[in-house]
KELO-481572 format. One record per residue: residue in one letter; x negated, y, z of N, C-alpha, C in turn. Coordinates in steps of 0.02 Angstrom, whole numbers. Layout:
<atoms>
<A,<X,Y,Z>,<X,Y,Z>,<X,Y,Z>> ...
</atoms>
This chain:
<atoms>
<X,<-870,-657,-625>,<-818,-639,-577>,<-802,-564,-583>> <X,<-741,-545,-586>,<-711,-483,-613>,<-682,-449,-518>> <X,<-701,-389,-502>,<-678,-369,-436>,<-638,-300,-481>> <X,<-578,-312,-448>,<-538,-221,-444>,<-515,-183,-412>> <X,<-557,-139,-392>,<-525,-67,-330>,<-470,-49,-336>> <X,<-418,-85,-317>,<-357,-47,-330>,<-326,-13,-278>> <X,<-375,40,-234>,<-392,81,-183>,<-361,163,-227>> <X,<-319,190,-193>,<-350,270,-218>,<-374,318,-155>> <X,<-414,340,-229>,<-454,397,-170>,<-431,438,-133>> <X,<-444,451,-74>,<-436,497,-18>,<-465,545,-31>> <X,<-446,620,-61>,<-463,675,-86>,<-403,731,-67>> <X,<-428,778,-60>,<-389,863,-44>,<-369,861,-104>> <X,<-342,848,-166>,<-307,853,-204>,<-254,764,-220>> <X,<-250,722,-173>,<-212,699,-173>,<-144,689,-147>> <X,<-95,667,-189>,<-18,686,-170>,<-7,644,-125>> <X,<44,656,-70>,<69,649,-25>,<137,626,-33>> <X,<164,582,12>,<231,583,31>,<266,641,69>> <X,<307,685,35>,<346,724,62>,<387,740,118>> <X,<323,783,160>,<324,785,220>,<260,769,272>> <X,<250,714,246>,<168,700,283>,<113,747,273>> <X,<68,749,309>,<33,801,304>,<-27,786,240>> <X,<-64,844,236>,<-88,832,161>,<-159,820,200>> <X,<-216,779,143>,<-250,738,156>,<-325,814,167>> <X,<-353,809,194>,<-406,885,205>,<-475,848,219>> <X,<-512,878,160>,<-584,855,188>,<-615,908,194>> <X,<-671,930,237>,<-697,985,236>,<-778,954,244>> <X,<-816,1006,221>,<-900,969,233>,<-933,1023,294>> <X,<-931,990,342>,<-957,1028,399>,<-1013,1057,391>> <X,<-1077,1017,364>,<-1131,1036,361>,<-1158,993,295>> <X,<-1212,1036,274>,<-1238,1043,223>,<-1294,991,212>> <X,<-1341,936,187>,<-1417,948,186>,<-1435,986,155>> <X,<-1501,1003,210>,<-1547,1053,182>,<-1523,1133,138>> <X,<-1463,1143,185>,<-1450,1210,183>,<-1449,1229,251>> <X,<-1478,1286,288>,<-1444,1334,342>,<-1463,1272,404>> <X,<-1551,1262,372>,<-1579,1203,396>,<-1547,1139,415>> <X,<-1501,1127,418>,<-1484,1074,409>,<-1498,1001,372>> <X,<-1503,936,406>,<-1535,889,392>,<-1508,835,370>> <X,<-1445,831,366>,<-1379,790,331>,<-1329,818,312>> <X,<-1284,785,263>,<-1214,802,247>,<-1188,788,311>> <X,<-1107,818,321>,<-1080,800,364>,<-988,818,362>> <X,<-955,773,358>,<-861,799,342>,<-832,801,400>> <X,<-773,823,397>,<-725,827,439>,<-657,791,382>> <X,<-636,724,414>,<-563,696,371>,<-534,703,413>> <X,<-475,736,403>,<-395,749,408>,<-345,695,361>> <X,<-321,662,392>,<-259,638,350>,<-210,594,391>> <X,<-144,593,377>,<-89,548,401>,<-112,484,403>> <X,<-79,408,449>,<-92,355,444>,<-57,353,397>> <X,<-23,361,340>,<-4,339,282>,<-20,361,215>> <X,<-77,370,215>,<-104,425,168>,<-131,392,119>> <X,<-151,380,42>,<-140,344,-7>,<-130,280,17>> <X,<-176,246,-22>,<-173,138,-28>,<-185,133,51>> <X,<-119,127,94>,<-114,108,162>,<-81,45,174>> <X,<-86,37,244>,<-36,-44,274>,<6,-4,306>> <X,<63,-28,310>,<134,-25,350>,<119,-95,385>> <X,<114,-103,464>,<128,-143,482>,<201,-116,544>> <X,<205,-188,578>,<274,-192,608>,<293,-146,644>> <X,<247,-136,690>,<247,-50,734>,<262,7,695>> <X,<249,25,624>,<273,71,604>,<355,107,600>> <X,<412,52,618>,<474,52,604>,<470,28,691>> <X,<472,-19,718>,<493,-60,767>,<456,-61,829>> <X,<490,-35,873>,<433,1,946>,<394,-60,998>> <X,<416,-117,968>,<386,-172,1029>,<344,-187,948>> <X,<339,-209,883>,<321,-224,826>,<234,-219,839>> <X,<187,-251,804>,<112,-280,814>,<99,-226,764>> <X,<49,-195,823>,<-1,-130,783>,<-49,-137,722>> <X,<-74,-96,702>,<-117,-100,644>,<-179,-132,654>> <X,<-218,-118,734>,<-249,-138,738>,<-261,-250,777>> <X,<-201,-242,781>,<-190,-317,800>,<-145,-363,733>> <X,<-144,-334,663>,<-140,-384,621>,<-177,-456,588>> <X,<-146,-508,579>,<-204,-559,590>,<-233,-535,522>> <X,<-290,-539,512>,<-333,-521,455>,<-308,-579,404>> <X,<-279,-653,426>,<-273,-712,371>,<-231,-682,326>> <X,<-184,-651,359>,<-144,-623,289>,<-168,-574,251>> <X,<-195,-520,282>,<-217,-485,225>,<-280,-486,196>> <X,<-296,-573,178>,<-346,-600,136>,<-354,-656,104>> <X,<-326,-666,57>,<-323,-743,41>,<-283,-707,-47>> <X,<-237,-774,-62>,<-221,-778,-149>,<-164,-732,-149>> <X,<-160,-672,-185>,<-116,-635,-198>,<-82,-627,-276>> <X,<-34,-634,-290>,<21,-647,-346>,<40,-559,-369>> <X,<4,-544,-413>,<28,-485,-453>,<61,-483,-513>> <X,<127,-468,-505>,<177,-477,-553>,<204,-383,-565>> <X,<221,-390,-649>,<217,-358,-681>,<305,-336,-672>> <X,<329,-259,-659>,<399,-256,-662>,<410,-187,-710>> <X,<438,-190,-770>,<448,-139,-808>,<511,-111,-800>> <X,<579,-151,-748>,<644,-121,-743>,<633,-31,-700>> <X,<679,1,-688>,<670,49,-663>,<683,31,-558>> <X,<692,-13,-557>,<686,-44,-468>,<698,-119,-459>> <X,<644,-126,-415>,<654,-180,-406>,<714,-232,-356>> <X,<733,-277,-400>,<812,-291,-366>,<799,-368,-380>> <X,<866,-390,-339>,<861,-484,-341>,<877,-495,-413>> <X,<891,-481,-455>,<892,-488,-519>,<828,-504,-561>> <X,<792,-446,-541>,<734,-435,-580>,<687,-478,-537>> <X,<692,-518,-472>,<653,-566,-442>,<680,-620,-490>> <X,<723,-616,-504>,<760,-706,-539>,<695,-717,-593>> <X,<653,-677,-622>,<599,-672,-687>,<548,-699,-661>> <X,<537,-694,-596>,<480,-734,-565>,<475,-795,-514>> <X,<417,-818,-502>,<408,-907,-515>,<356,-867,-422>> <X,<387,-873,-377>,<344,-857,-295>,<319,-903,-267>> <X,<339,-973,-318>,<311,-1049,-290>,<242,-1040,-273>> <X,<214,-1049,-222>,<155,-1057,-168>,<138,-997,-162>> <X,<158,-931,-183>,<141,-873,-158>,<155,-831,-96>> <X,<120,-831,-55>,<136,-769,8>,<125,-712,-5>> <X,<86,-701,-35>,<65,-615,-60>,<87,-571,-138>> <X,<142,-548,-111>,<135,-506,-195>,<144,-451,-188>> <X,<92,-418,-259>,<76,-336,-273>,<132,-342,-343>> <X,<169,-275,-323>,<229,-273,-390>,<184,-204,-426>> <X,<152,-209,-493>,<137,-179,-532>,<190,-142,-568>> <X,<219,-86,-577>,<246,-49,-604>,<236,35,-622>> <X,<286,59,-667>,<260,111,-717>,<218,165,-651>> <X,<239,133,-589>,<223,196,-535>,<138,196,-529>> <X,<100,153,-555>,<16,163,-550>,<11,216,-598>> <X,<37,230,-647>,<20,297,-685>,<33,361,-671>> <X,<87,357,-619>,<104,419,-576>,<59,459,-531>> <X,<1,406,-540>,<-63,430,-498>,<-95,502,-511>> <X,<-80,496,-600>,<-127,548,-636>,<-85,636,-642>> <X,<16,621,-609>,<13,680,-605>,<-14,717,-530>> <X,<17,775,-546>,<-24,806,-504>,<15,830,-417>> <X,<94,817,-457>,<130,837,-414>,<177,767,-396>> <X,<194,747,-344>,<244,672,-307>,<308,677,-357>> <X,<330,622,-353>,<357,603,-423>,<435,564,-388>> <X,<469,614,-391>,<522,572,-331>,<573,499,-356>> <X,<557,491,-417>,<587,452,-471>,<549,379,-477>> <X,<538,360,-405>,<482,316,-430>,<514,221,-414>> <X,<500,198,-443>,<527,118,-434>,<510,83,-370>> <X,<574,70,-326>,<576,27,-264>,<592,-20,-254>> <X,<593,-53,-196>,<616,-91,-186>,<686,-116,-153>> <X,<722,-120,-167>,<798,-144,-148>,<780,-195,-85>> <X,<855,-155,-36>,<855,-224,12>,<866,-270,-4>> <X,<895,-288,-39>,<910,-349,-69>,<865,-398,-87>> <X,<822,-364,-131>,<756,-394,-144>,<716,-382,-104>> <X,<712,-357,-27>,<697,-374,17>,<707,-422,49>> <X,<777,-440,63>,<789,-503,83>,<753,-587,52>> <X,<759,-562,-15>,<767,-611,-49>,<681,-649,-51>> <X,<632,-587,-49>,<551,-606,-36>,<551,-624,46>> <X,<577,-617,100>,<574,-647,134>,<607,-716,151>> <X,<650,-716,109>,<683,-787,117>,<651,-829,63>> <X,<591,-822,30>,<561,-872,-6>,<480,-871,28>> <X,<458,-829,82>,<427,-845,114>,<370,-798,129>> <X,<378,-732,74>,<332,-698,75>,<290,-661,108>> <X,<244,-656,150>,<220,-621,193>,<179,-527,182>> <X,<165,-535,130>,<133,-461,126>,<162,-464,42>> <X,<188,-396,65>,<226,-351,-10>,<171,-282,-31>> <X,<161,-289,-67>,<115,-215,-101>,<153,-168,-163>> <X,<143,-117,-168>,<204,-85,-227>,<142,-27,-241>> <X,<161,-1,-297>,<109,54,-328>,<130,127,-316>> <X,<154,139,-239>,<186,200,-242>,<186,222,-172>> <X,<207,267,-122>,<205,269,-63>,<260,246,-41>> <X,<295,234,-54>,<352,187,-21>,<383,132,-45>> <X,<418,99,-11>,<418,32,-37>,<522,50,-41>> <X,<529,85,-30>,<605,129,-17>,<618,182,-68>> <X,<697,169,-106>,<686,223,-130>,<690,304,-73>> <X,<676,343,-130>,<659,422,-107>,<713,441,-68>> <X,<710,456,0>,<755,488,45>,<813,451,79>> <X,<790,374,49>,<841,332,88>,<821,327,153>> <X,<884,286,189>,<873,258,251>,<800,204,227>> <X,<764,192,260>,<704,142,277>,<749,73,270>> <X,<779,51,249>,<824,-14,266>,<756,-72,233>> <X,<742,-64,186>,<693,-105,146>,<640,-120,186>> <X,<594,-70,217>,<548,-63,268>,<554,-131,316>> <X,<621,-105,353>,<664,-148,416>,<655,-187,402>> <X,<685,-226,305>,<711,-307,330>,<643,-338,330>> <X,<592,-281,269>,<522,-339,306>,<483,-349,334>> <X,<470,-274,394>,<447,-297,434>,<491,-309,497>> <X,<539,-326,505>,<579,-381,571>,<556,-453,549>> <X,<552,-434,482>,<537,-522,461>,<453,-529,504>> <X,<386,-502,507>,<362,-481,518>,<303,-495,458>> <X,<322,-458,396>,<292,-466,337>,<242,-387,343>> <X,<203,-371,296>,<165,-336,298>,<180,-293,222>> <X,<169,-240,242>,<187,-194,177>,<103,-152,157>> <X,<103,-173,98>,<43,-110,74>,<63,-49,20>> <X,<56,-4,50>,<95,30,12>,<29,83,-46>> <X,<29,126,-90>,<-1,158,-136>,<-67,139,-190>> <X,<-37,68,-190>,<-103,27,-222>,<-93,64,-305>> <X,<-149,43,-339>,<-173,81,-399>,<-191,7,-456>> <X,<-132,-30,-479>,<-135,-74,-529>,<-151,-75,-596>> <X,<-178,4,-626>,<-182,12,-706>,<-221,-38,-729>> <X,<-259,-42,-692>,<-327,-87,-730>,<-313,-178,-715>> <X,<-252,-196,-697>,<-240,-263,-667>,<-191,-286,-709>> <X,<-228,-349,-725>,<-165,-394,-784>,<-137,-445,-734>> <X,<-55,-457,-735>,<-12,-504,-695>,<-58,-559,-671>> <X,<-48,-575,-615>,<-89,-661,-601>,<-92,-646,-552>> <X,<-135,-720,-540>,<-176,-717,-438>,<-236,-713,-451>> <X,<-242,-675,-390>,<-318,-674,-383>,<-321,-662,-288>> <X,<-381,-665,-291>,<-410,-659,-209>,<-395,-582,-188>> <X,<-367,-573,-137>,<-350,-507,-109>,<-407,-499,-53>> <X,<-411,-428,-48>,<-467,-405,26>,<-421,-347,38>> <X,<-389,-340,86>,<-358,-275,100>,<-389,-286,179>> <X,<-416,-215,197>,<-429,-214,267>,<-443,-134,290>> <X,<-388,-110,317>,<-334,-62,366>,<-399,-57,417>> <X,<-408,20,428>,<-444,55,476>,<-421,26,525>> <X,<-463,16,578>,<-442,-16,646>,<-419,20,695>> <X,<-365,45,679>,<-334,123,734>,<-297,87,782>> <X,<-323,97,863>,<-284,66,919>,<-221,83,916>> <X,<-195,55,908>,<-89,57,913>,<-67,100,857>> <X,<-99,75,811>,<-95,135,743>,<-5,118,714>> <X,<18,154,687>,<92,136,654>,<64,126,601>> <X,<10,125,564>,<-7,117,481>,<-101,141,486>> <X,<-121,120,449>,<-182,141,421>,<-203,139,340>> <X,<-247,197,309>,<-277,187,222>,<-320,148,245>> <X,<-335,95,181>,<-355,29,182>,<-386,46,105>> <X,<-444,2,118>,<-496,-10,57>,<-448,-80,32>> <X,<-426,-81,-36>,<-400,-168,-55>,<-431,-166,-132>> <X,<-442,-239,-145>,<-477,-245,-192>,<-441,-322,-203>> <X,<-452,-333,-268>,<-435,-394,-291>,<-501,-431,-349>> <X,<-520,-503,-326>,<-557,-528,-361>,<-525,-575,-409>> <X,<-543,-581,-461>,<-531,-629,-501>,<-586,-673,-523>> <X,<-587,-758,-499>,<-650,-798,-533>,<-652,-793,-611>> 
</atoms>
């Protein structure tokens, strides 16, 4: 059985969405320096800060918090499909087969964007359109390899259509190491009371 972290790390040198605040770790205390008897941090970071959930509250003010998402969805068979166009659009859905899938992670050139150093505003989204179009075949949780599931500096419209639908977005997952298919998903979002979003540990198994 093959497991893959496709988590990124939460580190003071990771990039941000422009504007959110940047991610700060500091080590309070030392072991066994300045007597001290444990390590000890201080984390700083946005609820959207790398491999996070967008749930419905994040866009929509009556919308179900982070911490009241049903866990069934974000655990069960997830559909990772491979997109090499430069955005994702109802076109480039026509290439794929969503028959019995609720969950899909869209793998694109944006997992390599990880390794620069600086946010990359050029990065492949998702179209309303092809928003619409994954909710009208049934889809419940969308994942993309980037911090937004929108392109750069648009209106949120993409966001909207899926979560009104009340689909679930994961946003900054890390696919290099993941070949197209299903496999078993574990995504599970810090439990922040009335959170608009939380970073989430997600991992995918393959039997």
């Amino acid at each position: 059985m093959k497991i893959y972290d496709v988590t990124v790390p939460l580190s003071n040198e990771l990039i941000v969405y422009p504007g959110d605040p940047h991610v700060k770790i500091n080590r309070r205390t030392k072991a066994n320096e300045h007597d001290e008897k444990y390590n000890l941090s201080r984390y700083s970071f946005s609820s959207h800060a790398g491999t996070h959930v967008d749930p419905p509250f994040h866009l929509i003010e009556d919308g179900i918090t982070v911490d009241k998402l049903p866990l069934e969805l974000l655990m069960g068979r997830a559909r990772v499909v491979e997109v090499t166009a430069p955005v994702i659009n109802e076109a480039v859905l026509e290439e794929f087969d969503f028959t019995a899938a609720s969950r899909v992670l869209f793998k694109t050139r944006n997992s390599y964007l990880w390794s620069q150093k600086n946010f990359v505003k050029d990065y492949v989204y998702i179209t309303p359109g092809a928003a619409r179009s994954l909710v009208n075949d049934g889809i419940k949780v969308v994942g993309i390899d980037y911090l937004s599931v929108d392109k750069f500096d648009a209106e949120p419209e993409t966001h909207l259509i899926l979560l009104s639908a009340g689909a679930i977005i994961i946003e900054g997952l890390d696919l290099r190491e993941v070949e197209p298919g299903d496999y078993e998903m574990i995504c599970l979002p810090l439990k922040v009371k009335d959170g608009d979003g939380a970073p989430a540990r997600v991992v995918l198994r393959q039997s």
